[in-house]
N, C-alpha and C positions, 0 to 999 in steps of 0.2 A: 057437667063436670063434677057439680059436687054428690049428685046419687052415683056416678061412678065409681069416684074413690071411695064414697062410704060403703058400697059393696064390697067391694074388691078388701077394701080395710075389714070388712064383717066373713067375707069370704075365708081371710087367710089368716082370721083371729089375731091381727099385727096390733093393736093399741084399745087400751079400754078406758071411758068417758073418769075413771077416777083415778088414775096413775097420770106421772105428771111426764108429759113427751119433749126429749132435747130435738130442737130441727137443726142441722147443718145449714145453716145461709150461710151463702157466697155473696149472695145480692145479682145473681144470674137470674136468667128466667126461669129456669124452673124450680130452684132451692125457693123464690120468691112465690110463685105459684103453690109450692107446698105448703108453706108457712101458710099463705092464704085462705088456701082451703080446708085448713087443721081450724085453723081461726072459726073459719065458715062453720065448721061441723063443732063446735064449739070443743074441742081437746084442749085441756091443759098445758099449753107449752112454753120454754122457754129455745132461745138461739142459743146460739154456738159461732163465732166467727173467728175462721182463722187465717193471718194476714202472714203470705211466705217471705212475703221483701223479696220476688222475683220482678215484680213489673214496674218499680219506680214507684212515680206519681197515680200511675195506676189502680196498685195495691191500695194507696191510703184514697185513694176517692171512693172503691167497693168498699171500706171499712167505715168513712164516714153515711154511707147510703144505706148501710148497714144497723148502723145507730140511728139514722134517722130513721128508718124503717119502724123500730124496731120502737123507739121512741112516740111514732105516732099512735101504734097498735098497745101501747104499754105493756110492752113483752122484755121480759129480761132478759139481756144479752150478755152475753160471757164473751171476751176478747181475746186472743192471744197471738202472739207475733212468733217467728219460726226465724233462724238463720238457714234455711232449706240449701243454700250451696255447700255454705260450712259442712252443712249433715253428710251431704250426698257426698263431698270429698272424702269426710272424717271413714264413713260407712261403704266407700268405693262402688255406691250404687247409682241410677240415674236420678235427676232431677225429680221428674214423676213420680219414682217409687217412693222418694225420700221424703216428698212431700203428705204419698199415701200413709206409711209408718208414722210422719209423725200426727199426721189429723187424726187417724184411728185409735193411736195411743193416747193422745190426747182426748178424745172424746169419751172412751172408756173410762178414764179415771174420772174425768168432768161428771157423766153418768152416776159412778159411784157416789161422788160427794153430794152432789146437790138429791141423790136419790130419785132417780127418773127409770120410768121402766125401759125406755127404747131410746135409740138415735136414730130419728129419721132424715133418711138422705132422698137425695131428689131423682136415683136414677129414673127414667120412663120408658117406654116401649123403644126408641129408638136408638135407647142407649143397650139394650137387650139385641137388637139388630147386630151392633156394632163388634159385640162380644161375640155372640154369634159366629161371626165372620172371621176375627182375628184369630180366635181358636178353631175355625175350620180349616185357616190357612195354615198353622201349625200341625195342624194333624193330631189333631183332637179329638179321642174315642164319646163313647156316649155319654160322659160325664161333663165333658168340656162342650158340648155342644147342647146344652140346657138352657142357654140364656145365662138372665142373672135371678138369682132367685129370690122370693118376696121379705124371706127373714134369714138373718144368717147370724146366729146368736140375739144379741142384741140391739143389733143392726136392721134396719126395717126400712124398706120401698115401698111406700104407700100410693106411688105415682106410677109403677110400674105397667098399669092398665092401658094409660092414655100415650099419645104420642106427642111430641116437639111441636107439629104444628097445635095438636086440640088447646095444648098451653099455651101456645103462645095467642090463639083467638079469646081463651080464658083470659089472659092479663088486657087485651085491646077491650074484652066487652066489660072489666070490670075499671075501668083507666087504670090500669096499676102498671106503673113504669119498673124499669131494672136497669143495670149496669151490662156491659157485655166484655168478655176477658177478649182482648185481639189477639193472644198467642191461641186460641180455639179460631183464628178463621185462617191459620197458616198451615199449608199440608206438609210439616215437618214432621211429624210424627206418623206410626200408622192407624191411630184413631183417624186421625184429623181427617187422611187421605180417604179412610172411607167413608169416613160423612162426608166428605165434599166432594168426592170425587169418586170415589166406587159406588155407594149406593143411588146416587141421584144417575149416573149412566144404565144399574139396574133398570132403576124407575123408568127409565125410558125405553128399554130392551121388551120391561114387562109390567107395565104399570100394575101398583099393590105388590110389586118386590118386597116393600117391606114389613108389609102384612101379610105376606107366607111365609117368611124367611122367621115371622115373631108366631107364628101358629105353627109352624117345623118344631122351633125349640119348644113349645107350649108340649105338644103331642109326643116331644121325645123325652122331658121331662117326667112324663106321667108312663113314657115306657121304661125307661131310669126305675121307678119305683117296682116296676116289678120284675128288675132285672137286678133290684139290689134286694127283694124279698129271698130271689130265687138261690143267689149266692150266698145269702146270709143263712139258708137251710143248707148248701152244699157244703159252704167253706168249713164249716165250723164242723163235719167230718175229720178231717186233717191235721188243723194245726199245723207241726214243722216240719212235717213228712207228708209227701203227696204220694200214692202208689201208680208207676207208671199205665196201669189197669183204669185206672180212672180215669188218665191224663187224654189215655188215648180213645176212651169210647166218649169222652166228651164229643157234643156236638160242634164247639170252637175250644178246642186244643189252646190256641193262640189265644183267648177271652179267657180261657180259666189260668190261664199261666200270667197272664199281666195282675188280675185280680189277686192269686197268689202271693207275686210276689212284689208289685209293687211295694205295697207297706214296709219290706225291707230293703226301699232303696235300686232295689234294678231300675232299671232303665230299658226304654223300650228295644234301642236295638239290640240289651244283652239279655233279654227275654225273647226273641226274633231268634238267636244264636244257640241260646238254652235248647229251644226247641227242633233247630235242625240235629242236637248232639243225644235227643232220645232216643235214636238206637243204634247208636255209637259204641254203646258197652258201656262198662263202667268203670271209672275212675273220673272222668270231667269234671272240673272244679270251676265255678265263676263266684267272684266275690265284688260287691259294692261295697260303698263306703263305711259299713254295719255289720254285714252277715256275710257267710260264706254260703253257698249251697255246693253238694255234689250231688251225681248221677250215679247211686250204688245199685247194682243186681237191678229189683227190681221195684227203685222208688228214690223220689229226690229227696231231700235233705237237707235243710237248713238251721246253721246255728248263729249264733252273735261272733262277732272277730273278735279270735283274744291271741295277746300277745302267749307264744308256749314258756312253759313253766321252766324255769333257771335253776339247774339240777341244786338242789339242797341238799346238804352236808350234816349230819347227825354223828358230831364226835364221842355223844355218852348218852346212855338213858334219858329219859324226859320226854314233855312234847312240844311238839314240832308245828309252826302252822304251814299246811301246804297249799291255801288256798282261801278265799274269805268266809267259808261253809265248809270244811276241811282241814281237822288236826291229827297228826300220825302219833300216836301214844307209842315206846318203846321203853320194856321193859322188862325185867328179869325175875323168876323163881327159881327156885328148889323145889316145886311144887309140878312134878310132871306129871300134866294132862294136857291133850292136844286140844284146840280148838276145832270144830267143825263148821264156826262160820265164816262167812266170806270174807267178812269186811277184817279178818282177825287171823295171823298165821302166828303160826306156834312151830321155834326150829331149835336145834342142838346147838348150843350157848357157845362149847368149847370146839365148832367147828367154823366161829364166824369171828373174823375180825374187822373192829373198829379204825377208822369212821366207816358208818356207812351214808351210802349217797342213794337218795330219792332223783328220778328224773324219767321224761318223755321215755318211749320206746326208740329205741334210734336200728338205723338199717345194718343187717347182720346180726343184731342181737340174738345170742343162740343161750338155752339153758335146757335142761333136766326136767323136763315134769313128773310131776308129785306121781309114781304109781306107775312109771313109764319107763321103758330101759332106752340106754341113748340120748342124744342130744337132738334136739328139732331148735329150727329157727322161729322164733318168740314171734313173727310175720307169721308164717305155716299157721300156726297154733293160733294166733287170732282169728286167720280166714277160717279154721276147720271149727270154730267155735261162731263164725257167722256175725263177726262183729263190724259193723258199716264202718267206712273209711276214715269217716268224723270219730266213731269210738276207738277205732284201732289209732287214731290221732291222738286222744286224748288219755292213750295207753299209759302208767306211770308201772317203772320197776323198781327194788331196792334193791341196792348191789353190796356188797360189802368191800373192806379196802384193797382185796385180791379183784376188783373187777366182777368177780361172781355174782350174777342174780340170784339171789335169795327167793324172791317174789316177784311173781306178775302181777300185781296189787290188786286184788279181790275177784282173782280170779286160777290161779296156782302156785305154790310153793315149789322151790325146785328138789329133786329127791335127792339132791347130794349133802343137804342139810336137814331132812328128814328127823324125829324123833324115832330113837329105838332102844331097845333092851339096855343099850350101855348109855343110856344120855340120863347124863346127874342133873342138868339146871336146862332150861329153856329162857330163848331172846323170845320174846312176843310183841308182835308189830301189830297195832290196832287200830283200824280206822273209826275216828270220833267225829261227833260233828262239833260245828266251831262254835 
């Protein structure tokens, strides 16, 4: 037992002989058997016990077993008591999670104070089974079908090697007794049901069930790694435009679109949906709880959700904020000369009246372009200019108090307020940053 875990510990470089290790004891057998064999391999450790006030008299006999333990071995123990229903009510989650949140939180800070390099916890091979299983029943890609893995920040499985039984012959050959929680021998939950009742029927169907079900996750873990090398060379092509050319000579269409877009929030079956509407055309819009994506021409598109901009009112010169990286400068000379940059139009003073209003593009909007005879619709004139759905969205014009657009904002002035031979003073609209 003990050159096992010391491999396996040397293996996945989890705890070194001069940093000082917190262990999570329950006073279970296997939080006990860690403690143990940390002890054995002589590591520097202190406990950690946390007592939720779910099980009565229960709780306080694992806390005093706890102390005694912990007391014979002269290992400092750190206590703390939890109202875990209060939590779970307060925080409308389950009993289990609420009590996960608060041991984890609790251990991190513990961690921080006492200066410990890790928290080791007692998962073992069986508990990597169990996870296994639960997230295969969910439907659970190659990520979720890993096991549980040996470190996860500062978090560390040192027992992860061995299984439930090798522990539990380790505490019978070394006499070392433990407590047992009875709401773990009740198949209320669906852990419980599969340790007591799915995987021991495996074991019978196919004996060593769950020493291939823990060498499955082992070998899919190590194919995880180079299935996250492989994406992390492809993804980072893109960022928040994927071109539908890529989407579709992928080998899994469906894999590179979850990968995509999970990180903002989709969900699998509006990623399942996405995918039947690429060659739909374009306009398709799907938005989660963050980002919006659409399907333009020929590439999707994804931005953050924002509330649209609440047309703004500029009664006199000055500036204007339009945005929190965006200030609109308006202001007037004597001094006529046009502008030829974008972000900056220059128009005939005495052909525009005050206020004027900054806002979205809105439907029907029709104006004059700069050089162009006639009216075209302010739509037209984006598309012929090739702007995706999301920019033509986030279109801004300034109109003056006739309703007239002045400006497509940084991108045409209209020619009915043009400078020419007779213009005494110019209005000048300038985009600044904020």
């Amino acid at each position: 037992m003990w050159n096992k875990v010391a491999g396996f510990i040397a293996k996945h470089q989890l705890l070194t002989k001069e940093g000082l290790q917190l262990v999570a004891l329950s006073g279970g057998a296997d939080s006990v058997a860690l403690l143990r064999v940390l002890l054995a391999l002589d590591y520097r450790v202190e406990a950690v016990h946390c007592n939720f006030r779910l099980r009565g008299d229960e709780s306080d006999r694992d806390e005093q077993f706890v102390k005694d333990l912990c007391n014979r071995y002269h290992v400092p123990v750190h206590l703390i008591h939890f109202d875990t229903a209060e939590y779970a009510s307060l925080h409308q989650v389950s009993i289990e999670m609420a009590a996960r949140e608060l041991r984890y939180r609790y251990f991190d800070q513990l961690r921080q104070d006492i200066e410990a390099e890790t928290v080791c916890v007692a998962h073992h091979r069986d508990d990597a089974v169990e996870t296994f299983l639960m997230n295969l029943l969910r439907g659970a890609g190659i990520h979720g079908l890993t096991g549980i893995r040996p470190r996860n920040g500062h978090i560390v499985r040192p027992l992860l090697c061995v299984s439930r039984q090798e522990i539990l012959q380790y505490l019978d050959s070394i006499g070392q007794d433990y407590v047992t929680d009875s709401t773990n021998l009740q198949p209320d939950v669906l852990r419980n049901k599969l340790r007591l009742q799915l995987i021991p029927l495996l074991e019978q169907l196919s004996p060593g069930a769950s020493d291939n079900i823990a060498r499955s996750a082992t070998y899919l873990s190590e194919a995880e790694k180079v299935y996250n090398a492989s994406w992390s060379a492809l993804g980072s092509q893109w960022g928040l435009t994927l071109p539908l050319s890529a989407l579709k000579s992928s080998p899994s269409p469906l894999c590179l679109l979850h990968e995509w877009l999970s990180p903002y929030g989709f969900n699998r079956t509006q990623i399942e949906q996405i995918l039947t509407c690429v060659d739909g055309g374009s306009g398709r819009e799907f938005t989660s709880a963050t980002h919006t994506l659409v399907i333009d021409r020929d590439a999707m598109m994804i931005e953050p959700v924002s509330v649209p901009m609440k047309p703004l009112v500029i009664p006199e010169p000055g500036n204007y904020r339009l945005s929190d990286d965006r200030l609109l400068k308006v202001d007037s000379s004597d001094d006529v000369s046009i502008s030829k940059l974008a972000d900056c139009a220059t128009l005939d003073k005495a052909k525009i009246l005050f206020p004027l209003t900054v806002r979205p593009v809105q439907s029907g909007d029709v104006f004059s372009p700069f050089g162009m005879e006639g009216r075209k619709l302010v739509s037209d004139f984006l598309t012929d200019r090739k702007l995706s759905i999301l920019e033509k969205r986030r279109q801004l014009v300034v109109t003056d108090a006739t309703g007239a657009i002045l400006w497509l904002v940084g991108l045409r002035t209209d020619n009915r307020f043009r400078v020419n031979s007779d213009t005494t003073a110019i209005l000048r609209l300038t985009l600044l940053p904020s």
